[in-house]
C-alpha positions as CSV (number, residue, x, y, z in Angstrom):
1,X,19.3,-32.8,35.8
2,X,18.6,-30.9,39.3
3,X,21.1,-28.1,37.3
4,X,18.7,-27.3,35.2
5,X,16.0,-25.9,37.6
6,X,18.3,-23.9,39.1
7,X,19.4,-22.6,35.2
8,X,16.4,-21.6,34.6
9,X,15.7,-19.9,37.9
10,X,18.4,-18.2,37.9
11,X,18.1,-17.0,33.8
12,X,14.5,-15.6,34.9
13,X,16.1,-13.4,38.1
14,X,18.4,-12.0,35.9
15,X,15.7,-11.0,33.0
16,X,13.7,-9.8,35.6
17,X,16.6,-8.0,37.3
18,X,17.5,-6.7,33.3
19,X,14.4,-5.3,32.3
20,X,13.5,-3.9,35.7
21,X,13.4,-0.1,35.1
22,X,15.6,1.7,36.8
23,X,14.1,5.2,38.6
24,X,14.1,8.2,36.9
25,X,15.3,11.2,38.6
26,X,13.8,14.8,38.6
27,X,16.5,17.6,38.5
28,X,14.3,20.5,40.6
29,X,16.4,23.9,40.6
30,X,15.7,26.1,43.4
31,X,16.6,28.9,45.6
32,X,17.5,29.7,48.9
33,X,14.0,30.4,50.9
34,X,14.4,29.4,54.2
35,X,13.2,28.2,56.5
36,X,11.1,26.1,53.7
37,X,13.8,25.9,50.6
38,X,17.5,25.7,52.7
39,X,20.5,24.0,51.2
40,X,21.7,23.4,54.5
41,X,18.9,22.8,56.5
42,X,17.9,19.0,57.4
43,X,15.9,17.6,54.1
44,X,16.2,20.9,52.4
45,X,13.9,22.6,54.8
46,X,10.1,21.2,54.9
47,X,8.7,22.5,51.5
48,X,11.7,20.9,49.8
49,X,11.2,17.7,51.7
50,X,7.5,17.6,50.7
51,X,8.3,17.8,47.3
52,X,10.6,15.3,47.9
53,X,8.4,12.9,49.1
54,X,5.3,14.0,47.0
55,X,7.5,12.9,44.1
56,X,8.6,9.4,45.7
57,X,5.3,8.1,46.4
58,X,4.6,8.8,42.5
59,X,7.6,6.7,41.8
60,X,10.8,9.2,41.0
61,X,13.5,10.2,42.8
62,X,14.7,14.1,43.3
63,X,18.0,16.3,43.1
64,X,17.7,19.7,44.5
65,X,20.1,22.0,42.7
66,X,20.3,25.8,44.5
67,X,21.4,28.4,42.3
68,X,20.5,32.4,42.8
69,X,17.0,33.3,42.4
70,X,18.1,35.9,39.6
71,X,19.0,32.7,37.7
72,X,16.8,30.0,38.7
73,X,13.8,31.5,36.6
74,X,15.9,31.6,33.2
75,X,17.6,28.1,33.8
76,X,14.6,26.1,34.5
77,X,13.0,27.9,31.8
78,X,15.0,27.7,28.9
79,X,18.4,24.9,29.5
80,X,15.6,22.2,29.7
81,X,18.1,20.6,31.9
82,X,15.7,20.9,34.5
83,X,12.2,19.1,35.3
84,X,11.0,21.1,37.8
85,X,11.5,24.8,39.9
86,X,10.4,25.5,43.2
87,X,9.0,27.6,44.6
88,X,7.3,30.5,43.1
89,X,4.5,33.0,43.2
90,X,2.1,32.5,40.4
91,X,2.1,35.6,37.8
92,X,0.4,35.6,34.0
93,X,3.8,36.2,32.2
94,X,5.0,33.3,33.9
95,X,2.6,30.9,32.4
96,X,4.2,31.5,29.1
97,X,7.1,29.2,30.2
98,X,5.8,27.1,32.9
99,X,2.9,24.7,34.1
100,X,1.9,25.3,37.6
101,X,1.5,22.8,40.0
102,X,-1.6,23.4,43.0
103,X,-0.2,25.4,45.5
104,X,2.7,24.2,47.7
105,X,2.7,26.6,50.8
106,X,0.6,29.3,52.0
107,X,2.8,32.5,52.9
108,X,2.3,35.4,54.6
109,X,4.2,38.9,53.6
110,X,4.7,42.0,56.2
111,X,7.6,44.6,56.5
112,X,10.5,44.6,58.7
113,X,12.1,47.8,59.9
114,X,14.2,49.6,62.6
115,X,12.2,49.6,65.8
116,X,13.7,52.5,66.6
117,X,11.6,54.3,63.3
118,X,8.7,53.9,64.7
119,X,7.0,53.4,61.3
120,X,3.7,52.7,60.3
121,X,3.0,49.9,57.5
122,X,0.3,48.1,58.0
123,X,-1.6,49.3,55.1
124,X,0.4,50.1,52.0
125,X,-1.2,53.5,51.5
126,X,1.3,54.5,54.2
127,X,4.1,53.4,53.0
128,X,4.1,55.7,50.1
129,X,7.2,57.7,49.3
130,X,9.6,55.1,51.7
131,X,12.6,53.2,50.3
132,X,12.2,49.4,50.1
133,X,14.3,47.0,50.0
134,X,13.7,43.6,48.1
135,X,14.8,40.5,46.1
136,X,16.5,39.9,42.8
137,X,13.7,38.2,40.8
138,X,11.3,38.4,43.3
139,X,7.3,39.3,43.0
140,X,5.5,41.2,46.3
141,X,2.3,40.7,44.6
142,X,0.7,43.3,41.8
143,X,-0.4,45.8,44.1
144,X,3.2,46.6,45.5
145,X,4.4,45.6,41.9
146,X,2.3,48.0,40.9
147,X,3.7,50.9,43.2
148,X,7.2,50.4,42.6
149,X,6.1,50.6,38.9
150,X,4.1,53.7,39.3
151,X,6.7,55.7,41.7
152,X,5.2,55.4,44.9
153,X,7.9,54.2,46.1
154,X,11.4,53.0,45.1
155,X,13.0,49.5,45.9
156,X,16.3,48.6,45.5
157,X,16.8,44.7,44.9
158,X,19.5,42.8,45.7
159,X,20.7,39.1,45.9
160,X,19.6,37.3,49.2
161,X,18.3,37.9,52.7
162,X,20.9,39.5,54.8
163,X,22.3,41.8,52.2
164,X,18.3,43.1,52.4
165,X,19.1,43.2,56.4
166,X,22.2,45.3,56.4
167,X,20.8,47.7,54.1
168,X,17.7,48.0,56.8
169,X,20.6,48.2,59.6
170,X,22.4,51.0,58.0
171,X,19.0,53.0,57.4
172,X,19.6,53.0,53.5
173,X,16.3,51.0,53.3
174,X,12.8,52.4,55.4
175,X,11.4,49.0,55.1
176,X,11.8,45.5,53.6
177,X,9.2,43.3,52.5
178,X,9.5,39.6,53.7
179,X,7.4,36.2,54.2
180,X,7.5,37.0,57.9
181,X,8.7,33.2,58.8
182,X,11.5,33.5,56.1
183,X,12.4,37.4,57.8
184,X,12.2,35.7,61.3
185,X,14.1,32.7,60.1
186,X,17.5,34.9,58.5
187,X,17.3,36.9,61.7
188,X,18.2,34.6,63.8
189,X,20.5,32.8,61.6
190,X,22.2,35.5,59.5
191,X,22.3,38.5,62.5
192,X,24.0,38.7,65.6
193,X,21.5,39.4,69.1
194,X,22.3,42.4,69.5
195,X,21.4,43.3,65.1
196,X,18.5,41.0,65.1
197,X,17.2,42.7,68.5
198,X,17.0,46.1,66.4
199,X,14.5,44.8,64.2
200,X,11.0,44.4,64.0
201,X,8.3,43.7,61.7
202,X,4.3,45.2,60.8
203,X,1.6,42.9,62.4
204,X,-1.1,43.3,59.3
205,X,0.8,40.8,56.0
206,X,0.2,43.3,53.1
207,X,-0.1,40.3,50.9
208,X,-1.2,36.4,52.0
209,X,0.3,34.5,48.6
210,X,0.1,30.7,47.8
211,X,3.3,29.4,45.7
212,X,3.6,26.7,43.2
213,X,6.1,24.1,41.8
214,X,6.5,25.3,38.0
215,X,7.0,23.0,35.4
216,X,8.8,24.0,32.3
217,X,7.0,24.2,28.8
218,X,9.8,23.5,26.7
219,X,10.1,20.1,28.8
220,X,8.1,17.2,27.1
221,X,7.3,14.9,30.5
222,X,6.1,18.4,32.1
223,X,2.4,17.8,31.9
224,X,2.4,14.3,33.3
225,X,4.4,15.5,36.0
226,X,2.3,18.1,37.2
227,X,-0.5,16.0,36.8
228,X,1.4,13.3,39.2
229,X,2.5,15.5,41.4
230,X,-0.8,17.1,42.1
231,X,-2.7,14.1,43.0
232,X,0.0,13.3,45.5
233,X,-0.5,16.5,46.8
234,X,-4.1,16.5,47.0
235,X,-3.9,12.9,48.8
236,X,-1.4,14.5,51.2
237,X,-3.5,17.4,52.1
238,X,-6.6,15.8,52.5
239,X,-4.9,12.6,55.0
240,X,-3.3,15.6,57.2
241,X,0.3,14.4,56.0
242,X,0.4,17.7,54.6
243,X,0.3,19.6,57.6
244,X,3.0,17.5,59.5
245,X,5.9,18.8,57.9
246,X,4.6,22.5,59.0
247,X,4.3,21.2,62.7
248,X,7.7,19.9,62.5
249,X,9.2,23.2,61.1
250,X,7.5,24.9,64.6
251,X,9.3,22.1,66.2
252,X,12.4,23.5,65.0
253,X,13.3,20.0,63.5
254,X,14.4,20.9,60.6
């Protein structure tokens, strides 16, 4: 008789056990953006390991997948193989395929060039007529949108960082427009002393941008996840949590 207790205890642990659902988990495609989005960086940098975590305390799990930036947009947008896409500067024609999240991270944009130039950028009336350099895919806000667009100046874009860096080296760029941590960031990691040394940047940011998690349309769950991810957000800003993974980045901990 005592075996049938232990039957029935053990019948109810393994219902449980079967109908226990197991965690779902959010494919985010990204690019390389460090220090904050860094395939090789501890956690993926500190914006990718907020999101992370963001998403954890609402009950899901997260794989980063890094791809170029001149193919994250389209992927995320239109495979729907992807829940999520991080991170990104909000512009209308973007809402037409993506639900934004609140802002992530707070960034700052100024212009690196030669030291030896001597040029003057703090205000983008005088950069007009200079050669820019820039990234595949990548927004510097509607104002110097807007005077590449115009011919006030030309930019030539190409695929990451460094590339932007030896173009700047070899003086076929006048100036190229960074998030000055992300500039600061590649120069130490990407140049040599004696390269990086050659470099500087404008004090003034021509643009101070907020970026966003972007949620695809096409994806049905994309609403509920922004939603979700949100209030974790809001409950990470507002308990200082926020802020920590910032102060560990200026720890150099990541």
């Amino acid at each position: 008789m005592r075996l049938i207790p232990l039957l029935a205890l053990w019948l109810c642990l393994t219902c449980q056990s079967a109908l226990a659902a197991p965690v779902r988990v959010l494919n985010i495609i990204v690019g390389e953006w460090p220090p904050f989005v860094a395939e090789q960086s501890k956690q993926h940098g500190p914006v990718a390991h907020l999101i992370r975590d963001l998403f954890k305390e609402a009950g899901y799990e997260v794989k980063f997948h890094f791809a170029p930036w001149g193919r994250v947009y389209s992927l995320a947008a239109n495979s729907q193989l992807y829940d999520a896409t991080a991170v990104w500067m909000y512009k209308p024609e973007r809402e037409q395929d993506f639900l934004f999240s609140e802002a992530v991270l707070q960034e700052q944009f100024v212009f690196f060039s030669l030291k030896a130039r001597k040029l003057q950028a703090e205000r983008l009336e005088q950069i007009i007529g200079m050669r820019l350099g820039g990234d595949i895919a990548y927004s510097y806000g509607p104002e110097l949108d807007k005077m590449v667009a115009d011919g006030k100046v030309t930019q030539q874009k190409v695929t990451d960082v460094k590339q932007n860096f030896g173009k700047l080296l070899r003086d076929r760029i006048d100036l190229y427009p960074q998030e000055l941590r992300v500039g600061l960031a590649e120069l130490q990691s990407q140049l040599d002393p004696a390269s990086a040394a050659l470099i500087t940047h404008s004090q003034t940011p021509f643009l101070r941008n907020d970026s966003f998690v972007m949620f695809p349309r096409k994806m049905p769950d994309s609403a509920k996840l922004r939603d979700q991810f949100n209030q974790q957000l809001q409950q990470a800003i507002a308990s200082g949590r926020y802020q920590r993974y910032f102060e560990r980045l200026a720890r150099g901990e990541y």
